[in-house]
C-alpha positions in Angstrom: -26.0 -26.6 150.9 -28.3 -27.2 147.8 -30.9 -28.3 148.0 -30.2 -31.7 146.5 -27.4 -34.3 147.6 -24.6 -34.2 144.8 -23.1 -37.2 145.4 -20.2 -37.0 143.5 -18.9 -33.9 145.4 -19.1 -35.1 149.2 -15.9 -36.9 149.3 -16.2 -36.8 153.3 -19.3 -37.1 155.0 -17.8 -35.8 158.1 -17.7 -32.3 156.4 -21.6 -32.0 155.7 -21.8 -32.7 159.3 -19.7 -30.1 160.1 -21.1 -27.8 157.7 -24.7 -28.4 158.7 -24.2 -28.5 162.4 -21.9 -24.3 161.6 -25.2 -23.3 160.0 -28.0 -24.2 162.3 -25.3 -22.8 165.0 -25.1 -19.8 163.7 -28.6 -19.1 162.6 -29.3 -19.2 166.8 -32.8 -20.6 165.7 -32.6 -23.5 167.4 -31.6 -24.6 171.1 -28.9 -27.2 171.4 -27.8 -27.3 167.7 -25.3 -29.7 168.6 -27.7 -32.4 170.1 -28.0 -35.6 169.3 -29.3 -39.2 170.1 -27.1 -42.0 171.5 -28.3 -45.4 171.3 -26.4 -48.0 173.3 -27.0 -51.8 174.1 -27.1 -53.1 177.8 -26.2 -56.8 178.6 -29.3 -58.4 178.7 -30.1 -56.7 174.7 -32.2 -54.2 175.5 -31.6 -50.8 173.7 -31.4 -47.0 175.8 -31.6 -43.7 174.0 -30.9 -40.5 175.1 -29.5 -37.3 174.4 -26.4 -35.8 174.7 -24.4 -32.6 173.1 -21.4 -32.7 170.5 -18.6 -31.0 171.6 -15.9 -31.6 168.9 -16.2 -33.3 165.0 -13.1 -34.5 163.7 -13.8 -34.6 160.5 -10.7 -36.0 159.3 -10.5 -39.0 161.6 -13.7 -39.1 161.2 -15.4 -39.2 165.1 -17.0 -36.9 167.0 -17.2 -36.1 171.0 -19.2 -36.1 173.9 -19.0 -36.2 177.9 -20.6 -37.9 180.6 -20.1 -39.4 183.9 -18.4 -42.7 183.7 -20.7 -44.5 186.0 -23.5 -43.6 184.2 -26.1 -45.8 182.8 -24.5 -45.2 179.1 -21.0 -45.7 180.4 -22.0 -49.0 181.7 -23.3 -50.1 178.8 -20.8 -48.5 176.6 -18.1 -50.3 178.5 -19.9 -53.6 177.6 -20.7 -52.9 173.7 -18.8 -50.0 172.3 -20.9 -50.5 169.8 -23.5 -47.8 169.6 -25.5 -45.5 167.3 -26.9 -41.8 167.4 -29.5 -39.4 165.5 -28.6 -35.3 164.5 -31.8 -34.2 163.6 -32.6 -30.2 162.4 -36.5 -30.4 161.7 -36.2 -26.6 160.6 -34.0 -27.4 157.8 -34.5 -30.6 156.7 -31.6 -32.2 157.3 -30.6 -35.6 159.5 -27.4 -37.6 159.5 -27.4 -41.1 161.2 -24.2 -42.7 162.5 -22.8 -45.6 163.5 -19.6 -46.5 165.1 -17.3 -47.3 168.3 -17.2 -45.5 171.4 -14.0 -45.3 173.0 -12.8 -42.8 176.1 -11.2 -39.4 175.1 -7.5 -39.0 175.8 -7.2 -37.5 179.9 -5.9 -34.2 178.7 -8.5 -33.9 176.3 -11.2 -34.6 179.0 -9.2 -32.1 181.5 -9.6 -29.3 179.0 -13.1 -29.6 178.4 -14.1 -29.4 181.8 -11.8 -26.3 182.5 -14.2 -25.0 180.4 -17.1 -25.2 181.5 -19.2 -22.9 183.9 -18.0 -23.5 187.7 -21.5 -24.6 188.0 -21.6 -27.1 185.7 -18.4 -28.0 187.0 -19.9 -28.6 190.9 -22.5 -30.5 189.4 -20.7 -33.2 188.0 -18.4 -33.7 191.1 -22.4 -33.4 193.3 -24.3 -36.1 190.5 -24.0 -40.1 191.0 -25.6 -40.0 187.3 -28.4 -42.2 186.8 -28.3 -43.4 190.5 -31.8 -42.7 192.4 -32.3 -40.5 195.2 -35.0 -39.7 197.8 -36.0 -36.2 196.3 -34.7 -33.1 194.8 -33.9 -31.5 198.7 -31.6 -34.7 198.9 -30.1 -33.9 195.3 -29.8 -30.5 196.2 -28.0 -31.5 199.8 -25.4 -33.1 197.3 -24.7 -29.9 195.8 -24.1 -28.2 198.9 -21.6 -31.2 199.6 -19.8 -30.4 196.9 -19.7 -26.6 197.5 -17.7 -27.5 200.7 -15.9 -29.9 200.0 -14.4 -27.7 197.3 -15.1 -24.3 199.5 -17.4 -22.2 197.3 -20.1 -19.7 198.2 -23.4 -20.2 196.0 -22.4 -16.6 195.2 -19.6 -17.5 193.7 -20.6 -19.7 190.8 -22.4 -16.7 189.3 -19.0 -15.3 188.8 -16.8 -18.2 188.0 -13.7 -17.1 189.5 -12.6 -20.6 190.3 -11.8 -23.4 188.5 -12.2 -27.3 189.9 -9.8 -30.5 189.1 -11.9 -32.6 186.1 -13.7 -35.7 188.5 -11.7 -38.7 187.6 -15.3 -40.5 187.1 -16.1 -37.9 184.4 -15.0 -37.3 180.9 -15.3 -37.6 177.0 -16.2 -39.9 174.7 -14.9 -40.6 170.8 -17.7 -42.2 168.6 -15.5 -43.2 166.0 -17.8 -43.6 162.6 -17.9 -46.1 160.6 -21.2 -45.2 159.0 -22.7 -42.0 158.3 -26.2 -41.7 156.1 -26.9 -37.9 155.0 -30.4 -37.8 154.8 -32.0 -34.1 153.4 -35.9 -33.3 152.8 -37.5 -33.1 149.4 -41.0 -32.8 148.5 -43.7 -35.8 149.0 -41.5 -37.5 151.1 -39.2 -38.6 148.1 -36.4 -37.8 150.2 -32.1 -37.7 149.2 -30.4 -40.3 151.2 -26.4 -41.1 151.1 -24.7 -43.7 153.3 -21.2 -43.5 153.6 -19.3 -46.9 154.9 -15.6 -47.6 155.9 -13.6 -49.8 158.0 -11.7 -49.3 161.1 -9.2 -51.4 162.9 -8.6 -51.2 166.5 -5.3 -49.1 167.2 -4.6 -48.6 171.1 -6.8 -46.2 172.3 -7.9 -45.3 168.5 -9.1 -46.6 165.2 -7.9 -46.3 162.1 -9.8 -46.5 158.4 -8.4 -49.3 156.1 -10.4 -48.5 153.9 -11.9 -45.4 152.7 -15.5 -43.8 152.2 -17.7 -45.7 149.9 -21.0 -44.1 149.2 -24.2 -45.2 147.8 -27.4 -43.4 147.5 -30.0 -45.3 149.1 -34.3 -44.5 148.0 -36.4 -42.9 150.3 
């Protein structure tokens, strides 16, 4: 990337996220390259922010995923106001991309997948985790993992060598944040930063949305 924002040559902002997120991957210089913030609206207004980790950008449909527990505090609130925003932010480099768009639930098989591939620990803890739900202590959070162990008869032992594979919880599974704003933002000198925000429509097509309209860009001052 230069180190200036050209905007006549992004024709797809989804790509500069793709392309930032592949490079501060593969430098391995930063934990969790693929974080990023997820703001989401509860019913009584109030905002919550957390973070969570990108697991696919589309960049030609323009959305990108994550996965969570359905019953979650987010989920809650997502199933109330899809609307939501998030943050990808690489200090090191310079480089941020706000979004904006629609959260809807990935497709089952999509979700099913994904969880076949992760670790068979990670895979015992979402079956063991009532997510955001409070509990006593960690012994009692801990005593939910052992549940879990039996219920789906593993040996501690055993998740060290992931030799088994679980069914995907049906209270757990991915998200599409479907974007209908995108601002690149890249560092410059005395804070005269580059900024380009990127706006479409979407319409609302089953379990999808669709642009009717494509990118239009302006570049905003720092």
């Amino acid at each position: 990337m230069s180190m200036e924002l050209n905007q006549s040559d992004i024709l797809n902002p989804m790509e500069v996220l793709n392309d930032w997120m592949k490079e501060v991957s593969e430098a391995e210089k930063q934990p969790n390259p693929n974080c990023f913030s997820i703001a989401t609206t509860n019913q009584e207004g109030s905002s919550n922010v957390r973070m969570v980790l990108c697991k696919e950008i589309n960049i030609v449909d323009g959305y990108v995923v994550f996965y969570s527990n359905y019953n979650s505090t987010k989920a809650i609130e997502l199933a109330y106001q899809p609307k939501c925003s998030g943050v990808f932010h690489w200090d090191n480099y310079g480089y941020q991309i706000r979004i904006k768009g629609y959260a809807l639930k990935s497709p089952q098989d999509e979700s099913d997948d994904y969880f076949l591939s992760r670790s068979l620990g990670s895979q015992v803890a979402a079956w063991a985790s009532e997510q955001s739900n409070s509990i006593g202590s960690r012994k009692d959070l801990e005593s939910q993992f052992d549940k879990a162990l039996k219920k789906f008869n593993i040996e501690r032992k055993q998740l060290a060598i992931n030799d088994k594979k679980l069914p995907r919880p049906p209270f757990w599974g991915g998200y599409r944040i479907w974007i209908h704003q995108i601002e690149i933002w890249l560092n410059q000198n005395d804070r005269f930063h580059d900024r380009l925000l990127f706006q479409r429509d979407l319409s609302l097509k089953g379990n999808a949305y669709i642009s009717t309209q494509g990118w239009i860009k302006k570049r905003l001052q720092p």
